[in-house]
N, C-alpha and C positions, 0 to 999 in steps of 0.2 A: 468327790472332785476328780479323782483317780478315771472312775469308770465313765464320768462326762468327757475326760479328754479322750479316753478312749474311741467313743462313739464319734464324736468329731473329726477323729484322726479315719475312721473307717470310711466316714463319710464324703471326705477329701479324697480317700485312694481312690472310693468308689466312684467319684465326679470325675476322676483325672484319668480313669480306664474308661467308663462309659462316653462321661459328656461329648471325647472325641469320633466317637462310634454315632451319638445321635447327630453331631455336627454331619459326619462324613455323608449316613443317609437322607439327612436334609437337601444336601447341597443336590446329589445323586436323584434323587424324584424328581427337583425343580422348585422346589423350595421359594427357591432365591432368585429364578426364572430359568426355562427350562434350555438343559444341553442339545447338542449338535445330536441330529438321529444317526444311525448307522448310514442310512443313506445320502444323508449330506457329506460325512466324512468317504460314500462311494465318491464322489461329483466332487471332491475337490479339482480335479483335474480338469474339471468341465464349467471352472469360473466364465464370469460371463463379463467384461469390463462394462462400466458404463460410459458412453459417448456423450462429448458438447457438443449442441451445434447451433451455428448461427443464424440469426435469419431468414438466410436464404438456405438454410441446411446444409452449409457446406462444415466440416469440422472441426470444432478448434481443438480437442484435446478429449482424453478417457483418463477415468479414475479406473485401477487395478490392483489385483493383491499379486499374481503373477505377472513380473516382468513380458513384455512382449517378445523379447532375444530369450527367453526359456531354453535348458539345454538340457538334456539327461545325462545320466550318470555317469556314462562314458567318455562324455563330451569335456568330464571336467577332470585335471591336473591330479593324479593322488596324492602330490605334494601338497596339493591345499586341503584335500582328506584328510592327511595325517597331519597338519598343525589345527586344524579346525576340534577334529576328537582332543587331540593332546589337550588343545588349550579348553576348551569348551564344554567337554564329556567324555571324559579319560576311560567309563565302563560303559562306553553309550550300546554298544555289540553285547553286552551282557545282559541289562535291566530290560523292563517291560514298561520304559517311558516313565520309570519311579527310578532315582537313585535311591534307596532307606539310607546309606550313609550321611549323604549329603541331606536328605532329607532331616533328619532329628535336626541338626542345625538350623535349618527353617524353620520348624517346631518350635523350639528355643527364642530365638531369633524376631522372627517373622510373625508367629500368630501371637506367641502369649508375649513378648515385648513390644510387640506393634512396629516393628521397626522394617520399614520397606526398603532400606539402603543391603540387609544385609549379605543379600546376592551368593552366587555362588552355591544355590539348591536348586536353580531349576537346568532340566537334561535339555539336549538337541530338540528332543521332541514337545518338551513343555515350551520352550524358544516359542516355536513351530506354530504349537496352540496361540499362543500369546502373538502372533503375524496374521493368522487364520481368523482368530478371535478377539477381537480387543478388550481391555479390559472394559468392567462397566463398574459405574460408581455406587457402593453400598453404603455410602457415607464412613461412621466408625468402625465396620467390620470390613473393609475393602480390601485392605494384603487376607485375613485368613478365608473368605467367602471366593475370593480369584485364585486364588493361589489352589484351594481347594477344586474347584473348577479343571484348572489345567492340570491337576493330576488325573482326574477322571478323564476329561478329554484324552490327555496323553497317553493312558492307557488301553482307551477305544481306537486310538488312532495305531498303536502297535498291530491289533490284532487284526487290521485292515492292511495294513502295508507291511512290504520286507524294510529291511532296514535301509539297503540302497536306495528304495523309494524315496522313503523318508530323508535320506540326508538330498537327492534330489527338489524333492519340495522344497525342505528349506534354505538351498543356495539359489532357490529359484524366488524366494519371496520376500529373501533378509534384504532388511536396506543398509546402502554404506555412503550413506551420508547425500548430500546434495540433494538431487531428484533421481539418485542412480537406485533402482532394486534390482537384485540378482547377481550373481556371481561375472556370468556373460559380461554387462552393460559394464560392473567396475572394473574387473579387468582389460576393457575395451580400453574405457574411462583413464583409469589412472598409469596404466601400461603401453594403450594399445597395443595387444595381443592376445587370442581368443583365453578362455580358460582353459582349455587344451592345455595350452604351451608355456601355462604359468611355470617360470622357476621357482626354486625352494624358499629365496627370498623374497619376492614377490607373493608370492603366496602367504608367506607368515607377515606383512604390509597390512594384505587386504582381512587375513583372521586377525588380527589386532585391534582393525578398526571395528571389530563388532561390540567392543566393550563401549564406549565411545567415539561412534563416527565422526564429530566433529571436531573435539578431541587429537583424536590420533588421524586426520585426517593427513594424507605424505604432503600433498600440496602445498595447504594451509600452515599446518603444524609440524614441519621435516623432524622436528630435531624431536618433540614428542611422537612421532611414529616410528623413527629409528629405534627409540628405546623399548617402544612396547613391541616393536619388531624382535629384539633381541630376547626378549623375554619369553616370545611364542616360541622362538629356536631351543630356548633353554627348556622350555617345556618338552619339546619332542626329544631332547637328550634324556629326560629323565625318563619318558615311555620307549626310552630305545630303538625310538624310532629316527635316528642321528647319531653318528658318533661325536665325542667329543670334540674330536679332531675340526670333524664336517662342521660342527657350530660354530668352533673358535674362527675358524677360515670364515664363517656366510656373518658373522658378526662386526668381522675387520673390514667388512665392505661397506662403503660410503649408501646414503639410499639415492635409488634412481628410478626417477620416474620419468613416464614420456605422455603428459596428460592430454588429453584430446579436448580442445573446445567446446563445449556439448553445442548440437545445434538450438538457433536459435526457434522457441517457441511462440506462437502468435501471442501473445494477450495472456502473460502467465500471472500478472496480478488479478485481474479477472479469474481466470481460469480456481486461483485461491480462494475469491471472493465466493462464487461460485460451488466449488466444495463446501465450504463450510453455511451455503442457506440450506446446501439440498438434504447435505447431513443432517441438519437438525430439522429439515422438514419431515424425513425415514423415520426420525426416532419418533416422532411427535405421532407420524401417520401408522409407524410399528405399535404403536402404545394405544392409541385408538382401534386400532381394526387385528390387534395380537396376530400382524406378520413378524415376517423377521425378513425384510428388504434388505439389502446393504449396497451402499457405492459402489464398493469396489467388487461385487462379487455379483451381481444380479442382473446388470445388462438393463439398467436403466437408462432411456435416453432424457436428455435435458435439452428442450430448445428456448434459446434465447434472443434477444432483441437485437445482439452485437452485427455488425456487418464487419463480415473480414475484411473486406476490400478498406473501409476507411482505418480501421484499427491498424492497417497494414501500413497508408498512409501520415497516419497519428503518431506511430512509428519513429519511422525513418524520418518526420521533420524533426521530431522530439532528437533523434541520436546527429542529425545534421545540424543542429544548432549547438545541442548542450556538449558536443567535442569542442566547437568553437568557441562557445561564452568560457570554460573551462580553462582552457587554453590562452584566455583575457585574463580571466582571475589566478593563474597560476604567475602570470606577470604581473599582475597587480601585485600582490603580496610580495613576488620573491624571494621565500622561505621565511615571511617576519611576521607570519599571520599568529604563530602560538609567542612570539614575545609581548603581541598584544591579549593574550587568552590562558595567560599560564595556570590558572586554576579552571579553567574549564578541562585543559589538558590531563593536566592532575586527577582531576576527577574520574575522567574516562580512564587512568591508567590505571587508577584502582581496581577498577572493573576487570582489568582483565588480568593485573599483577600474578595473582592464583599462588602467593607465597613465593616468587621467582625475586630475586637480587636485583640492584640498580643495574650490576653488571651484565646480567643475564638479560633483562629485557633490552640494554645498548648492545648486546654482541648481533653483530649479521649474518642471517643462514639463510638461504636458498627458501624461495616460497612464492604463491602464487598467487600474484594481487591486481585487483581492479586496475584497468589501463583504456585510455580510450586509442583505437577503435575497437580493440580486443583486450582480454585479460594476458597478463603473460607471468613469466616467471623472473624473480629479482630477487639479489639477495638485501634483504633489508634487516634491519632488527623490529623487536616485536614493539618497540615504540615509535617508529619511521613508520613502521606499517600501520601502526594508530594512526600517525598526524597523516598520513598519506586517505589513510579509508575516512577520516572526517571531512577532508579538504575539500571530497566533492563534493559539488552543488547539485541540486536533486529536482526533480519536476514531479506536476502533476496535470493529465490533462483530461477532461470528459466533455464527449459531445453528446447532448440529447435531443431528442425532440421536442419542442416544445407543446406540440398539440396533445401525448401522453407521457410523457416522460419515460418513452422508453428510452435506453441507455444505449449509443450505438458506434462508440468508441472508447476505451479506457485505459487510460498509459500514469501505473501507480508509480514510475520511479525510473531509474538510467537501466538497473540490472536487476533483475530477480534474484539472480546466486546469488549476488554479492549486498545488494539491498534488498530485503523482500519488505521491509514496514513500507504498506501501500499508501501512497501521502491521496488517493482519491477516497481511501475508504470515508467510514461516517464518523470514523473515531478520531482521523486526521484533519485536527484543526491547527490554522495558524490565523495569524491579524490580516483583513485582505484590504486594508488603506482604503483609497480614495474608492474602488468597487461598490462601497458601499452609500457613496453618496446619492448614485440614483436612485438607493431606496426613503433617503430624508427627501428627495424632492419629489418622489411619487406621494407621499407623503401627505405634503403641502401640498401640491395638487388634489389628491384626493376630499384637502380640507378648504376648499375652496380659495388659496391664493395663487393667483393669476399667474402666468408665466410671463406674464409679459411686464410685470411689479420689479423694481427695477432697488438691486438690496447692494448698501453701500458696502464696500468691499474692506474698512476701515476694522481696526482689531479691536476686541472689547475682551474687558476683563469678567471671569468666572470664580464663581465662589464655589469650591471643592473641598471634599476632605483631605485631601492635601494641602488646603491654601490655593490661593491666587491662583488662578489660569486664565493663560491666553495663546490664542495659536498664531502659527506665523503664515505667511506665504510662500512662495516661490520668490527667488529676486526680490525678496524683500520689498514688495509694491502693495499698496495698501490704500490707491488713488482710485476714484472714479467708482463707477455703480454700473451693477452687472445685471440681465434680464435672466431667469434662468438658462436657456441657452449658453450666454455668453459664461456663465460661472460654470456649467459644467465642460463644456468644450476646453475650458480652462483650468477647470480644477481649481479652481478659487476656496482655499484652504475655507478664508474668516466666512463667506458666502455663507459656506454649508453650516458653518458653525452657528452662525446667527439664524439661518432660517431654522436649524434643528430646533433654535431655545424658541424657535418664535412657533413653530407647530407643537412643540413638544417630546420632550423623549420619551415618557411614556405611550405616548400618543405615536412615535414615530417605532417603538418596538413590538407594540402591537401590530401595526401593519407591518413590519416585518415577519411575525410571525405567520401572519395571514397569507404571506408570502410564500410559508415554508422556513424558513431560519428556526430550528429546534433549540441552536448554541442556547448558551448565558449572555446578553448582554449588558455592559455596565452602564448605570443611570448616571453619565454623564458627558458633560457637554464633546469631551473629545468622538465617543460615539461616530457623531459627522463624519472623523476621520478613519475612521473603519480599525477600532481598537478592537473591536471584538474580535474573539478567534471563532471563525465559522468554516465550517468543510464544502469542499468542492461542491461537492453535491446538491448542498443547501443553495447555494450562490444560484448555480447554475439554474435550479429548479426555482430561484425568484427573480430570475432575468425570463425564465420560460415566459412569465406573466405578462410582460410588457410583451411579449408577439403575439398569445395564443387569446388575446383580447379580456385578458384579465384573471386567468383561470389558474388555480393552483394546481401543479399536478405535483405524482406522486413518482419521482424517480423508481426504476423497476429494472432487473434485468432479465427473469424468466419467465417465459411466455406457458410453458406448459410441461410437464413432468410426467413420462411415460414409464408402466415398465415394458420388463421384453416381449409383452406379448402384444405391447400397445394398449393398453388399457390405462385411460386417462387416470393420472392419481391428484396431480394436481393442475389448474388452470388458473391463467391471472384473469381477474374478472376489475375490469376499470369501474371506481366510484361514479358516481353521480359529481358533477364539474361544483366545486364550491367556488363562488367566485370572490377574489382578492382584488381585484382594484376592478375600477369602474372603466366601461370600453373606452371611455372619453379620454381618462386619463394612460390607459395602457397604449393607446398610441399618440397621445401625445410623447410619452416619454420613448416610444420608440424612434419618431421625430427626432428628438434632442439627441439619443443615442448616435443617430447618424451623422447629427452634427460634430461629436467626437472626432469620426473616423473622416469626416471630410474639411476638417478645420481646425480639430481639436487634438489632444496628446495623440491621440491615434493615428494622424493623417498619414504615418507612415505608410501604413495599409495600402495607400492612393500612391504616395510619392516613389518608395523604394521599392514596396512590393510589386505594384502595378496591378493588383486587383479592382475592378472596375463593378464587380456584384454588387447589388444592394445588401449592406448591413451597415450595424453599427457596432459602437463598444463602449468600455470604459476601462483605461489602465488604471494601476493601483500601484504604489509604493509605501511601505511600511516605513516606521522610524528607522530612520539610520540601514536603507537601503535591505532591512535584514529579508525582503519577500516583495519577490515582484509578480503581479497578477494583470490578465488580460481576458475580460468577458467578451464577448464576440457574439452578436445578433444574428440572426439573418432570416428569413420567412420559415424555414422548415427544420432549420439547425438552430441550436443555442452551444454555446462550449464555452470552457471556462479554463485557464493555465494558470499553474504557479510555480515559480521556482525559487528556493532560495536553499539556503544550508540547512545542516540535520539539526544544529542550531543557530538560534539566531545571532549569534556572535560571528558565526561563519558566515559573512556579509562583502560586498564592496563598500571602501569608504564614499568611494566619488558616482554622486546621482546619477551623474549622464551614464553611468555603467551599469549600477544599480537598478535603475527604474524598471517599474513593468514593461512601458515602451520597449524597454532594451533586452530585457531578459527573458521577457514570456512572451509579447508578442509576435516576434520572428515563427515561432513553432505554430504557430494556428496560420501566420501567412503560408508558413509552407504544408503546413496539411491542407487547405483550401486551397493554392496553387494545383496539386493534384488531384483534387475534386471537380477543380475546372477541368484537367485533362482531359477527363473521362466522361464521355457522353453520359454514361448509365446513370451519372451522379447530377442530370439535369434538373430533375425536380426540384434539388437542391439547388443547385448554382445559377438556373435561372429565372428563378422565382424572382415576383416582386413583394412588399410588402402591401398589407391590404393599404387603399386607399381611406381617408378620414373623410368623414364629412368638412366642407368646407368652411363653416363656421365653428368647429375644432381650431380648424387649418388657421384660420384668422387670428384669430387667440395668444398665436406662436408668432405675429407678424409685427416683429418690432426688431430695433437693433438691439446687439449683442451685447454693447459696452455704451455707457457715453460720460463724457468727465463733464467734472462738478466744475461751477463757477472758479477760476482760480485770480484773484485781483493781480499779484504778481505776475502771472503772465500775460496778463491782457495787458498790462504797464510797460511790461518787458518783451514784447511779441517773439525777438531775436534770440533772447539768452538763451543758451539750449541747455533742457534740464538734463540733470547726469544721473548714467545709466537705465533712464526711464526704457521698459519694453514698450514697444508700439502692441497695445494689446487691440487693438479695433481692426487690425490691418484686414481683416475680410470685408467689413465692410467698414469702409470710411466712411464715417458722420461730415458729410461737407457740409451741412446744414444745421452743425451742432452750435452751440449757445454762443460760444466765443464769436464765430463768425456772422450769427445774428448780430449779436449786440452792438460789433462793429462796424456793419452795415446801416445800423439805428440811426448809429451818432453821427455817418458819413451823411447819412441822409439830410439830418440835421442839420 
């Protein structure tokens, strides 16, 4: 028994000296996949960015690993040298890209505990690896198969560069948080003034924020960067690089920042959307064809669908109204919004609590927060600045074509910095209300009931798993019988709800899909009213169908993927046209759509904005005002707007404020506004749409509305009923039943 434990005990030391030796020459061959060559790590310096461009080739933006304001080593403060080593890599002048001290900790730590928090082993130089090289996923072997990695690396990269080098690379490729990389841009950023002329405190600010940029950002988090400012100072005392003295004095100073507005970028939720297909198009085309491409490092170009000029315009309506509607809703509420939402509040406080006291989150400190028309600096406490960053109301807007669905404007939200969750992407879904009605009545057309069938607008009861349902109208009006026309110009809640159950939901979700609508939608009756949560995209790409004669396309925004030497890697190659509705019915319903914008919730389009182009539309209001939506026709454009809060609590009470009409529609009139400006944008703006044949055309020729026999009033000619809307008023029925029949008996 003696001599078995023995052997077992040999056989452990012998595992626990060797195993890391065959680990270390695993990794070292390529094992795991293969390292950076000597001559890659020459041509660091010889990164290559990759370029966006749009359309018409003009550029909307580069992915980089080296900032474009790059500086050398002279260029930068040696006070931010010496808090950077202190704090960072106290022996970084001594090792060869290994600490061994810090190392066995890792060791401990990191490989045999599995624990990737435990930080505080890897040098400047492994940082450096770890900016240069990202990690890559090994599934359960991930911290010691990377970890091992960027020693090797780090160690190759010693014996290539002096050490000045080296701490230049890597002030030149660290990020400090926002879209800032490089020592130059944050210092610019948070100081305005070069890195040159960083002071002692400033400088221990910007190394602070390398543990957590977000964190310890000065702006955002004053009172958590002060502290870990302090902490960097106290560090450079103990490396002697400070006297006591110098710390206590640079620690009694308040912090002071002088932040620079970053300019604005064209189209940066695009520009996001964009990074992350092309990315995972490298990995997929690296892993088939064993390159090693990179984004940020290769000088690939990417051309795209987007047109600057209208995204420019998509813009500026988007930021010229939502200061405005804002500005509505900030009086609407008048600071009473969270005594209606006190556990929504709650909730979100949790989130960002981080173990801080009731007191701590109400005390007020200097910070820098979303403001319209610029961001500025306020002192608020860290729960004013909650209720303050949810209050705003948020948008989403996309234009496409509808003949391919190429994508050729894209506005995900008010601010990138400050909001970046893109409300256009595919994963941003909300309920788009009445939007969706056109789709229950393409529907029914498609299944052959007439448009010109004439569906009483009266409420009827539904039998759900919740019980009882019925829906209401507007103005509570539930008289008279509508043609389709007439119910959608109108938005006739019970209409759509009856015609749903009379085509079918199943029946009307499949054609949705056929449409393009990927969402979930629920099998029931409210459906009509657009319960379903579906994404911009989806909407937009099933209103395409109604212009491009029935055809579903396929939203897209890259046209072709080059690398630097121009060698195509990838091209978008358009399917074969499936077609979703029938041409008969695709303009019929584009018909109807126009009737909207010239009669219907939309006429504002006509009255206030004064746009006189052929389209159409269809607004959309959610319950309880929580998202207002506005689709827009037109022969060679389709677009689609949503705006409402991050949630849906965060709403207008009162409709007339609420609506799509009111919320979303303004932004497409004044992106379209300056689409007319511009000549170049004729194809667009003065288009018509195709003509129908004329026995389509016929089909659609009947009135809007017309009321049912009513005995009391034919009895009582005079009494005036109360509150009734005049729902006919475009076209008066002088020849409706009442005035018949009265004419019968006169005869008589």
């Amino acid at each position: 028994m003696k001599k078995l434990f023995f052997k077992i005990l040999g056989f452990l030391v012998l595992a626990t000296v060797i195993g890391p030796i065959v680990f270390f020459f695993m990794v070292l061959k390529g094992f795991f996949g293969e390292l950076p060559s000597d001559k890659e790590l020459q041509n660091i310096h010889h990164l290559e960015a990759s370029i966006v461009l749009d359309a018409n080739g003009n550029s909307l933006g580069k992915f980089y690993v080296q900032d474009r304001s790059a500086v050398g080593y002279d260029a930068i403060s040696p006070k931010l040298i010496n808090a950077l080593i202190a704090t960072e890599d106290q022996r970084f002048f001594f090792h060869q890209g290994i600490d061994l001290r810090s190392l066995g900790r890792v060791v401990v730590k990191t490989i045999l505990l599995q624990k990737g928090s435990s930080g505080g082993g890897s040098t400047l130089t492994q940082q450096l690896v770890k900016n240069l090289f990202p990690r890559k996923n090994y599934t359960a072997f991930y911290y010691p198969i990377n970890k091992m990695r960027e020693i090797i690396i780090a160690y190759n990269l010693e014996q290539v560069y002096t050490k000045q080098e080296l701490l230049e690379l890597y002030l030149n490729t660290v990020s400090f948080g926002e879209d800032v990389y490089g020592i130059e841009s944050a210092s610019e950023r948070y100081f305005n003034v070069s890195a040159q002329k960083l002071n002692q405190q400033q400088a221990a600010v910007l190394v602070g924020m390398l543990k957590a940029t977000t964190s310890y950002n000065p702006v955002r988090h004053p009172e958590a960067s002060l502290s870990r400012r302090n902490i960097v100072l106290a560090q450079m005392v103990k490396q002697e690089m400070l006297t006591k003295t110098e710390c206590d004095s640079l620690q009694a100073l308040g912090l002071e920042t002088d932040y620079q507005q970053p300019k604005g970028t064209l189209a940066p939720y695009f520009l996001a959307t964009i990074r992350k297909k092309a990315s995972s198009f490298l990995e997929e085309y690296n892993s088939a064809h064993e390159t090693d491409l990179s984004l940020r490092k290769s000088g690939i170009k990417i051309y795209t669908t987007l047109d600057a000029d209208m995204q420019r315009y998509a813009e500026q309506a988007m930021l010229t109204h939502m200061q405005k509607l804002q500005t509505i809703f900030d009086k609407h509420w008048n600071g009473t919004l969270w005594a209606k939402n006190k556990k929504l509040l709650q909730k979100e406080l949790d989130k960002i609590a981080k173990g801080r006291t009731e007191a701590e989150l109400k005390k007020a400190t200097e910070m820098r927060v979303f403001a319209w028309p610029n961001a500025t600096n306020k002192a608020m406490s860290p729960l004013d600045s909650l209720k303050h960053h949810l209050e705003q109301l948020q948008v989403g807007f996309l234009a496409m074509q509808p003949s391919n669905g190429a994508i050729k404007a894209w506005v995900g939200g008010i601010n990138y910095t400050y909001y970046p969750y893109d409300h256009v992407a595919e994963k941003a879904k909300r309920q788009v209300g009445s939007t969706f009605k056109p789709l229950v009545y393409a529907t029914a057309l498609e299944n052959n009931v007439s448009p010109c069938t004439y569906f009483k607008a009266e409420q009827k009861s539904f039998e759900t798993k919740e019980g009882n349902w019925k829906t209401g109208n507007d103005h509570g009006n539930y008289e008279g019988k509508y043609s389709m026309e007439g119910a959608l110009e109108e938005s006739v809640n019970t209409v759509a709800v009856n015609l749903l159950n009379e085509v079918g939901i199943a029946t009307t979700i499949n054609q949705a899909q056929k449409m393009g609508i990927n969402s979930a939608m629920p099998k029931v009756p409210s459906l009509a009213l657009g319960v379903a949560s579906i994404s911009i995209q989806e909407m937009v790409a099933a209103y395409c169908t109604f212009v491009n004669g029935g055809y579903k396309v396929r939203p897209h925004a890259i046209l072709r993927i080059e690398d630097k030497d121009g060698n195509v890697l990838y091209e978008y190659k358009e399917k074969a046209k499936t077609r979703a509705l029938s041409a008969k019915t695709a303009a019929q319903m584009t018909k109807l759509l126009e009737g909207v914008v010239e009669d219907g919730t939309g006429k504002s389009i006509r009255t206030k904005y004064k746009l006189i182009n052929p389209m159409g539309g269809k607004t959309g209001t959610t319950q309880g005002n929580a998202d207002g939506w506005f689709m827009a026709i037109t022969p060679h454009l389709v677009s689609g707007t949503w705006v409402g809060g991050i949630y849906p609590a965060i709403r207008f009470r009162d409709t007339s404020l609420g609506q799509g009409a009111t919320m979303a529609l303004p932004i497409w009139a004044g992106f379209y506004q300056q689409l007319n400006a511009n000549k170049d944008f004729n194809y667009y703006t003065q288009s018509s749409f195709k003509s129908m044949p004329q026995n389509w055309a016929d089909e659609l020729d009947c009135d809007p509305f017309k009321e049912e026999f009513n005995l009391r009033k034919w009895l009582f000619p005079n009494r005036k009923s109360k509150g009734k809307k005049d729902l006919n008023k475009k076209k008066n029925n002088t020849d409706g039943i009442l005035k018949k029949i009265g004419k019968w008996f006169k005869k008589e």
